[in-house]
N, C-alpha and C positions, 0 to 999 in steps of 0.2 A: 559336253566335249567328249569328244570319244576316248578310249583309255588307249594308254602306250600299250605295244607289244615290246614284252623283253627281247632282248638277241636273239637270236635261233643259234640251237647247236651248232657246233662246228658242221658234222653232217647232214644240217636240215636241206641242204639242197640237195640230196640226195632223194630224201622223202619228202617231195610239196608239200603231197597231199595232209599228211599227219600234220604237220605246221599250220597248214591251212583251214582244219579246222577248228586246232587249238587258240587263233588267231580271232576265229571266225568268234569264240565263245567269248573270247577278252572284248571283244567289241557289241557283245550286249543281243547276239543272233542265238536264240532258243536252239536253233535247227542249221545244219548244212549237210548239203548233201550232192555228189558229182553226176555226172551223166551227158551224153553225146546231147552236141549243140545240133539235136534232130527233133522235131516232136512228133514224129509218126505220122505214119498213113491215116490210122483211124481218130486223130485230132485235127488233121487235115481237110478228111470227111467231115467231122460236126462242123468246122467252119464253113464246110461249101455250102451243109443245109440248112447252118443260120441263118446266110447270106440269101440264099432260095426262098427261104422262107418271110424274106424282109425283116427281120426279126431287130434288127439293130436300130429302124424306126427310125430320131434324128441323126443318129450316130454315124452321120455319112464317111466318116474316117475309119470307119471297119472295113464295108467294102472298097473306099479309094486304095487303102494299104493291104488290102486281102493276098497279093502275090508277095508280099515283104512277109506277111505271117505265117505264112506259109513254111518256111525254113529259115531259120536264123543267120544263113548264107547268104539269105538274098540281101541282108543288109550289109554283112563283114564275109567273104569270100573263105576270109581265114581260119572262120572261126570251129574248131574239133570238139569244144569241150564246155559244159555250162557249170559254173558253180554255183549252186541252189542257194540262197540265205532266206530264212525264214527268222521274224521278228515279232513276240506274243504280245498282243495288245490286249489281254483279256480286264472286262473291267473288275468292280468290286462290286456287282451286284448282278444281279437281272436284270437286262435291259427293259423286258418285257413290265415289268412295275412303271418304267416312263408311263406306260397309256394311260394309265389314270388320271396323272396331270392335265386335264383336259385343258386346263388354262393357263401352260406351259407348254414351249414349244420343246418337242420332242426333236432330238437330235442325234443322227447314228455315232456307234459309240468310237469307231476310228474317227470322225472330224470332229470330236470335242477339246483334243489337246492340237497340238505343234503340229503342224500338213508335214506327214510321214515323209511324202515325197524329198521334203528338203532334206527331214533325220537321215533317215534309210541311205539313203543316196551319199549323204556326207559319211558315213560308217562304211557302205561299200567302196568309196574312194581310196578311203585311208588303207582298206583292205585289198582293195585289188592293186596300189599302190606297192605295198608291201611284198607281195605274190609277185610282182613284177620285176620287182630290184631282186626277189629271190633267188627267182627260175633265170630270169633275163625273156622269158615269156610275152609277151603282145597280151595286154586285156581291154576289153572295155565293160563299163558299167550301165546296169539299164534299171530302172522302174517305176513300170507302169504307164511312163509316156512316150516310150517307143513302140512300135506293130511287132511286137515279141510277145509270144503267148508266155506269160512264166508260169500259170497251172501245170497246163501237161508238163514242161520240162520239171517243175516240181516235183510232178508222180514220175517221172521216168527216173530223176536222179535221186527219190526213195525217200522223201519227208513228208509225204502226203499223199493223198488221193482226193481226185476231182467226187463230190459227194454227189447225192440226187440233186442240190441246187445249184451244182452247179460252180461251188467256190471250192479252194482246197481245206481238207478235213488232217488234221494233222491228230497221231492218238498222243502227243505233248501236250498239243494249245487247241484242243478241239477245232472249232469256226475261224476263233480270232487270232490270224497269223495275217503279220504285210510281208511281201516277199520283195527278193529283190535277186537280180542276178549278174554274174560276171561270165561274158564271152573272154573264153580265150586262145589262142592258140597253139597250147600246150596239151598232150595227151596223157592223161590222169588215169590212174584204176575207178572204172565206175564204181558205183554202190548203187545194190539190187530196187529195181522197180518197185514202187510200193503197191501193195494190192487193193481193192477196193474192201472195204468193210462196214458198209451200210448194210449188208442183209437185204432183211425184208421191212427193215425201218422205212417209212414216209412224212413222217412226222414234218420234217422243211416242207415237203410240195404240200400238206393239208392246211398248214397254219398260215400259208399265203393270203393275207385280204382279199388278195386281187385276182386269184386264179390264175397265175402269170407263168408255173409252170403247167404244159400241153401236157407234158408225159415227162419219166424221171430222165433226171441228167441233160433236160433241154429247155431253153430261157428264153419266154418270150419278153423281151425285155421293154416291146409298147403297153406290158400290163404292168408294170414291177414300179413298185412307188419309187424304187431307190433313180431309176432312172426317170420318173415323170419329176421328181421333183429335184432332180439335179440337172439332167441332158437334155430333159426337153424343155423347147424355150417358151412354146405358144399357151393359149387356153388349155388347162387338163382339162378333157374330156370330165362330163355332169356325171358317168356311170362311175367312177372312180373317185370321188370329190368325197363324199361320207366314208371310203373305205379309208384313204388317207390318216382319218382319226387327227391326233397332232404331232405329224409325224414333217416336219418342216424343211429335214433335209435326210435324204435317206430313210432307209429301215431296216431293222435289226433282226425281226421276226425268224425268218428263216434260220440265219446265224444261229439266234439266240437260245433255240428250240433243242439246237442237236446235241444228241447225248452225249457225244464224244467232249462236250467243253466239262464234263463232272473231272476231266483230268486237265485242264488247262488252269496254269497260273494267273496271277496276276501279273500284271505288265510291269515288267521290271524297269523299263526306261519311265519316269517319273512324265517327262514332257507329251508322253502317249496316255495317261492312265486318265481312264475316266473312274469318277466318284461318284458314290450315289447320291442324289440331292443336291447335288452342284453346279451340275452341268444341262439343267434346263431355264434357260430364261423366261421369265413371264411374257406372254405374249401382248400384254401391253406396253411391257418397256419396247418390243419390237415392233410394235407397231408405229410409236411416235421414233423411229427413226430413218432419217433421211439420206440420202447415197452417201455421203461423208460421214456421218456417224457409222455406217451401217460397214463401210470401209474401214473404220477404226477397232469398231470394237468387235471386228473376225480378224483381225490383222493377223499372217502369218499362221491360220488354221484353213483346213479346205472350202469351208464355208464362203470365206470370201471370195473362190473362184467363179461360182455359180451367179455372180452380178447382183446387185440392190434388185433390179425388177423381178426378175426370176426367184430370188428368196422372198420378197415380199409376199408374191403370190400366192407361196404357201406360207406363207404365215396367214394371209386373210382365209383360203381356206381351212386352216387349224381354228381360226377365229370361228369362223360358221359355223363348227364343228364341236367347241367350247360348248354351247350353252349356256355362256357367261354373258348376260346381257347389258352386264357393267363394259363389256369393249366397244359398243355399239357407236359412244363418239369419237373412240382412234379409228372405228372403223370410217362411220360418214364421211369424214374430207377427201377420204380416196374418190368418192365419186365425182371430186374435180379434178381429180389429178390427171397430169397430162397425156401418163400411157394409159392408151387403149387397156390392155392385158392387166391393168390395178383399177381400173371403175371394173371390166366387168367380175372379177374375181369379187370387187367388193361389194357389187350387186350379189352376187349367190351370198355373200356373206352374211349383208342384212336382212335378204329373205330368211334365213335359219334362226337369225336371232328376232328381228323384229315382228310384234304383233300385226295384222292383218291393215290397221287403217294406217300406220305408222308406216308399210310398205307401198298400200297405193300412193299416200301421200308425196313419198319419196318420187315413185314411179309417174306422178302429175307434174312432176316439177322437173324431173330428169330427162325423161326420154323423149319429150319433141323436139329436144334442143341437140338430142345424142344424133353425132354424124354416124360413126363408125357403127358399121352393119355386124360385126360380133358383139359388142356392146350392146347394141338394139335388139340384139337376139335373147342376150340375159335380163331383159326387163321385159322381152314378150312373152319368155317359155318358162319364167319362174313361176 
């Protein structure tokens, strides 16, 4: 529950700003910071040549909304002024230690607690609620699921900077910062841009599995595990299927790499924090479970927005990936199951684990019977 704000001085209308971010701290936000509801010319640019570049892949709601992200006008006509809130999700360990669990699905470290989106959002309510009745102000609240860039406004209103990969680099919360912002239409004293301060560091673009950044500061996001195993829906591509590791939803690597998190906390909001050795499920228990199970027991974290079929998937790729050839019979009954996109995922799966006669075997019994022409393809090209 979010915490009360005391009274404001007598003359806190006078000064917003000061109230607003003393406001912003009681409600559990690391970071606040003001700045024009504008995000520049040259953020304007990297979006044209994502888009040019096709770079967003399934993500057809980048370029449908491309003239709304554009300026944060194009949504609220009204809107003069953005109030930045930054929120530390940092865990208690190394993400990077997950990989070893080969027989444990790996899970990035923002969807292991409470789906932010509900926290964050219920915290900037109360907060821009309060900013309202102060000023008598017009605001609204956004994050994450509106066509509002909140990086750039981020670095403009001075809590961060967009890093080589491409996420905001806070020198509080290193990587793991969730942001969230209030449009309003009040005009505020900004707080200065924040600069960039990666150097000649590359550390995020080298530790990439997948090659996924081209050059620094730009995402090719049809290579980037976090989106093949979240936003895209169909077959992962076979070139990217071993690099995945047991990474089942999301990936951390980048994040978890960069040096600026030696100053970031731990997540002070409880229902955000990941722990070490807590938060990986075996991947057999995920294996034997079914759309209602699999609804239940992500209830109310991000994980369950990506769908039963689409998590399964990687989870049988993690499986192939395992070396654990004790999963081989949660893996087999996926070869009857009804999606297409779960035989052939668990085709690739049994090839990795299963010996040679145990595969043709599989492969004599399966495939004259298999209709679907992508399925037919993972038992001719394994």
């Amino acid at each position: 529950m979010s915490k009360s704000i005391q009274p404001p001085k007598p003359n806190a209308h006078k000064d917003p700003r000061g109230w607003l971010i003393e406001a912003a701290a009681h409600e559990g936000f690391l970071l606040a910071g003001i700045g024009p509801a504008d995000i520049g010319s040259v953020n304007r640019a990297g979006l044209a040549a994502f888009l040019d570049d096709a770079f967003e892949g399934d993500m057809g709601w980048l370029r449908d909304t491309a003239a709304k992200r554009q300026q944060p006008q194009a949504m609220w006509p009204d809107a003069k002024t953005a109030i930045v809130l930054g929120m530390n999700y940092g865990p208690d360990h190394d993400p990077m230690d997950n990989l070893a669990a080969k027989s444990a699905g790996n899970i990035s470290v923002y969807a292991r607690g409470r789906d932010y989106h509900d926290l964050v959002k219920g915290k900037l309510k109360q907060l821009a609620g309060q900013f309202a009745a102060q000023t008598g102000h017009a605001v609204k609240v956004f994050v994450d699921t509106a066509p509002l860039m909140e990086k750039p406004l981020a670095q403009i209103a001075g809590i961060g900077w967009q890093g080589k990969h491409t996420n905001l680099v806070s020198r509080k919360a290193g990587s793991w910062l969730f942001l969230g912002v209030i449009l309003t239409d009040a005009v505020l004293p900004y707080d200065t841009p924040e600069t960039d301060h990666c150097g000649g560091c590359r550390q995020c673009l080298d530790i990439c599995p997948t090659n996924a950044f081209p050059a620094p500061y730009r995402l090719d996001a049809r290579r980037c595990i976090s989106y093949l195993t979240i936003e895209h829906k169909g077959v992962i591509d076979r070139s990217f299927r071993q690099a995945i590791g047991n990474r089942i939803f999301g990936c951390d690597d980048c994040l978890a790499i960069c040096p600026w998190n030696k100053f970031a906390s731990l997540a002070k909001e409880q229902k955000l924090a990941a722990k070490a050795g807590t938060d990986l499920p075996p991947l057999a228990d995920l294996l034997r479970l079914d759309d209602a199970n699999f609804r239940q027991f992500f209830a109310g974290t991000p994980v369950r927005r990506a769908g039963y079929e689409r998590f399964l998937r990687n989870v049988l790729i993690a499986a192939g990936n395992s070396g654990d050839t004790g999963l081989m019979p949660m893996v087999t009954p996926f070869l009857d199951h009804s999606s297409a996109l779960l035989r052939a995922m668990a085709i690739w799966a049994l090839r990795q684990l299963a010996d040679d006669d145990i595969w043709q075997g599989l492969r004599r019994v399966y495939l004259p019977d298999e209709r679907d022409q992508t399925v037919r393809r993972e038992w001719q090209d394994n």
